[in-house]
C-alpha positions in Angstrom: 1.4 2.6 22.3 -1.8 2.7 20.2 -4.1 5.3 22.2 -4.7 7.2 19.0 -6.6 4.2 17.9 -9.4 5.0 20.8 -10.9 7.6 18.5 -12.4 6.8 15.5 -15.8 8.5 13.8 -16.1 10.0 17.1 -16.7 6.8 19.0 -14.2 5.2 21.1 -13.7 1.3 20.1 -12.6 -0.4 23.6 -11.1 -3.3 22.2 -8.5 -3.5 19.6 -6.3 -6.7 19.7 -4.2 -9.1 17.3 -3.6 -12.5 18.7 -5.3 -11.8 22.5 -3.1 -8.4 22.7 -5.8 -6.0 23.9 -6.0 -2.3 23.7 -8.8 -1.2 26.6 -10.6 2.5 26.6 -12.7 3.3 29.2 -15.8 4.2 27.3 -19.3 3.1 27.0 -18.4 1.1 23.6 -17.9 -2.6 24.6 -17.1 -4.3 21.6 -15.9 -3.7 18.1 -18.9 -3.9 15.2 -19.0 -6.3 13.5 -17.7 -5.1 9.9 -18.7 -6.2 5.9 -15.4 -6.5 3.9 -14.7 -3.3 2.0 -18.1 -1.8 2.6 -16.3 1.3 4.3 -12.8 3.0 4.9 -13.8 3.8 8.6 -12.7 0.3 9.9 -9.6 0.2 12.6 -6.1 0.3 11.1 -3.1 -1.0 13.7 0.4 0.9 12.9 2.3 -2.9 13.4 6.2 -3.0 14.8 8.7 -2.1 12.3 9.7 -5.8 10.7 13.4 -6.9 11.7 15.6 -7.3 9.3 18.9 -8.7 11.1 17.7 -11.6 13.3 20.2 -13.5 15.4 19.4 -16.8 13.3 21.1 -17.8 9.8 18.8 -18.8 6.7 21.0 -22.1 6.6 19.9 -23.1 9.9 16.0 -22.0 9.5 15.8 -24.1 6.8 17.3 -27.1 8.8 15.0 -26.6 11.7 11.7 -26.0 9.5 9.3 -29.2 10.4 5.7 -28.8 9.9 4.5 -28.9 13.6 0.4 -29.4 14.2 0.4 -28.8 18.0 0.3 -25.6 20.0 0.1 -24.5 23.4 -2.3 -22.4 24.7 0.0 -19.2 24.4 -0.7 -16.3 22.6 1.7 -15.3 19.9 2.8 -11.8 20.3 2.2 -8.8 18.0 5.5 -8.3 17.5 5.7 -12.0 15.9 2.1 -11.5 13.6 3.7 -8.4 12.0 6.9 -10.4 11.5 5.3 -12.9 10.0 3.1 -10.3 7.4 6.1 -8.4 6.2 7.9 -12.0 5.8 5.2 -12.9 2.9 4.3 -9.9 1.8 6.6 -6.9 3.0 7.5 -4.3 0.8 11.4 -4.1 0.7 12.4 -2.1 -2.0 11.4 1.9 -2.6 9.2 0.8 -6.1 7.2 -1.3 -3.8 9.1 -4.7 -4.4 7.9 -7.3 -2.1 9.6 -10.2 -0.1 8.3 -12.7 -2.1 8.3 -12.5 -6.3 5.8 -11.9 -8.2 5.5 -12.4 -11.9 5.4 -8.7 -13.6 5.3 -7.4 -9.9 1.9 -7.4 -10.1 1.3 -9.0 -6.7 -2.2 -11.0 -6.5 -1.8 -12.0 -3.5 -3.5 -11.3 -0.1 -2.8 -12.2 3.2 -5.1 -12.5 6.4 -4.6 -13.2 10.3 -7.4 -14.8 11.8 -7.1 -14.4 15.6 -9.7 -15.4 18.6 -10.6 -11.3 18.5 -11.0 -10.9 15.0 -9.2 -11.1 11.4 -6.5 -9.0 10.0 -5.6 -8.0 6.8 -2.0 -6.9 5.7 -1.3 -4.0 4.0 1.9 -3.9 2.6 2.3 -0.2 1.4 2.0 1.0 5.0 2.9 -2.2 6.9 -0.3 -1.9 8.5 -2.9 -4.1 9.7 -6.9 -3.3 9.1 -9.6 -4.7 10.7 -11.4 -7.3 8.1 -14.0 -9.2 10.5 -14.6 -8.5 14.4 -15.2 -11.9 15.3 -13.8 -15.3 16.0 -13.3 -17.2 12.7 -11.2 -20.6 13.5 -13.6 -22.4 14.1 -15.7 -22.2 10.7 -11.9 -22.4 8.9 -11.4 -26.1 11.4 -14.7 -26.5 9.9 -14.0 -26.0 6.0 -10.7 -27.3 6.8 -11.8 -30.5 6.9 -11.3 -30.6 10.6 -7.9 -30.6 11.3 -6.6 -30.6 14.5 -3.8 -27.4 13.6 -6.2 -25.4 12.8 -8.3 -25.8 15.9 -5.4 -25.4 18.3 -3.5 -22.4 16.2 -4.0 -19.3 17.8 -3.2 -18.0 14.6 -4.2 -18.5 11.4 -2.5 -16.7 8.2 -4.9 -17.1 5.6 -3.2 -16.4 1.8 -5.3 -15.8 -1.0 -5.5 -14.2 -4.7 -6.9 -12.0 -7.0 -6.6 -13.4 -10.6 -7.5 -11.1 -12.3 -4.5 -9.0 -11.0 -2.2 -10.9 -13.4 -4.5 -12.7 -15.9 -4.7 -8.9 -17.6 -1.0 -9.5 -18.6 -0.3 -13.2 -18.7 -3.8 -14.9 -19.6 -3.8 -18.6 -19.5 -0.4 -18.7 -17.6 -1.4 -16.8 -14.7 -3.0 -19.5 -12.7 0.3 -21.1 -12.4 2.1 -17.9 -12.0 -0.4 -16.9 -8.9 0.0 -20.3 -7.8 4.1 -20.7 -7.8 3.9 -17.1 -6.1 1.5 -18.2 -3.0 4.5 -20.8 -2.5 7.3 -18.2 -2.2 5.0 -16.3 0.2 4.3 -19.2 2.1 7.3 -20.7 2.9 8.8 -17.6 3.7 6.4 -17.2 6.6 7.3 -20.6 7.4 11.3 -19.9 7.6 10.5 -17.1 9.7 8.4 -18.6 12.3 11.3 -20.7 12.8 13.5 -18.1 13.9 10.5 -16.7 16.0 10.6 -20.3 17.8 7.6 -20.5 16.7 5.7 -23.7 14.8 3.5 -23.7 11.7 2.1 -25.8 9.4 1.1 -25.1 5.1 -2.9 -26.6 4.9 -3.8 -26.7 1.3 -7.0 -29.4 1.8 -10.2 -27.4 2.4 -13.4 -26.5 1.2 -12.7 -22.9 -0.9 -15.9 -22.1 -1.0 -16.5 -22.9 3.4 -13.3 -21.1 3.6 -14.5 -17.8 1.4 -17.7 -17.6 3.3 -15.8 -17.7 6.6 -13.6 -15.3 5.4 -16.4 -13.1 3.7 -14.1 -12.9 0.5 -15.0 -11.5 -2.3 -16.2 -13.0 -5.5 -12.9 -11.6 -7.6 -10.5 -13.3 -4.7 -9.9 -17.1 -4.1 -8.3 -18.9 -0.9 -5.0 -20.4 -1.5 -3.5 -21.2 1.8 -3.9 -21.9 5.2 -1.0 -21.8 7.8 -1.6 -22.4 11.1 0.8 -20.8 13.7 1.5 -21.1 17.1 3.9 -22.1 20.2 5.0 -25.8 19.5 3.4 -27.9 22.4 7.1 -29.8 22.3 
């Protein structure tokens, strides 16, 4: 399903997962680099599943189910959920590039992240495609900076939502904090309604250390962490 990812710059990258879902090559390459944000275009890019858009449960009963669960089993959640759970925040659902969530002036600040145990993802909405940010284990500095709560350690997924100001300060100035703010909510509890219907369990974290989380994240300077959700199996 994603061989053509086995070639890249000539090299052959022998892992390539989301969530513990790994891609093997038989090559001499062992292990993915690990990669500075934005330093180069050459980093992996996973084609994710197509996003559903007629699933079996109603809106009425998502949002009667939704509870903010904090333990997870040990299970991995599936690639088919994680790209569910992008295009539910973030996807792009009309042909001018509309998005699931609004945004004011549809200038869409937001950013969205997957940390996994094999590395961190980050959504991109025009292609519904996932690139490689960091090749390496992050949960454990975002427990950290999260002031050490117990979702986040167990999670084996962590959707991280962040923002770029100045992406809507140009047009709306003082107002745009609160704009970028009210807009990480529509994202966020859209990926919450959906992991419901994935029988899935997740949790909004919004008490951290920005700047632990940043560092972890290796943001950069123009874009600020928002969110944390932590996702997983329910251990119920």
């Amino acid at each position: 399903m994603f061989g053509h990812f086995c070639g890249i710059s000539k090299q052959l990258w022998c892992l390539f997962a989301v969530a513990g879902l790994i891609v093997g090559c038989q090559t001499a390459a062992t292990m993915l680099p690990t990669v500075t944000p934005r330093a180069t275009a050459q980093r992996p890019v996973l084609e994710l599943p197509p996003p559903l858009t007629d699933g079996a449960m109603s809106l009425e009963t998502a949002l009667q189910k939704r509870r903010s669960i904090r333990a997870y089993t040990d299970e991995v959640v599936a690639l088919q959920d994680i790209a569910q759970l992008f295009w539910s925040a973030q996807g792009i659902t009309r042909s001018w590039g509309g998005r699931t969530a609004p945004s004011a002036g549809a200038l869409y600040p937001l950013e969205l992240y997957a940390a996994t145990a094999n590395g961190v993802y980050h959504y991109l909405p025009g292609q519904h495609q996932a690139k490689l940010w960091l090749a390496k284990d992050i949960r454990q500095s975002l427990w950290a900076a999260g002031l050490r709560q117990e979702a986040l350690k167990q999670a084996p997924v962590v959707f991280i939502v962040t923002a770029v100001y100045g992406r809507t300060s140009a047009k709306y100035g003082d107002r745009s904090e609160r704009y970028v703010k009210l807009e990480a909510g529509h994202a966020a509890q859209n990926l919450l309604l959906q992991a419901v219907t994935l029988g899935l369990g997740a949790v909004p974290i919004g008490a951290f250390d920005d700047e632990g989380i940043s560092a972890a994240l290796a943001l950069p300077s123009d874009e600020q962490p928002l969110y944390l959700i932590s996702v997983g199996h329910p251990a119920e």
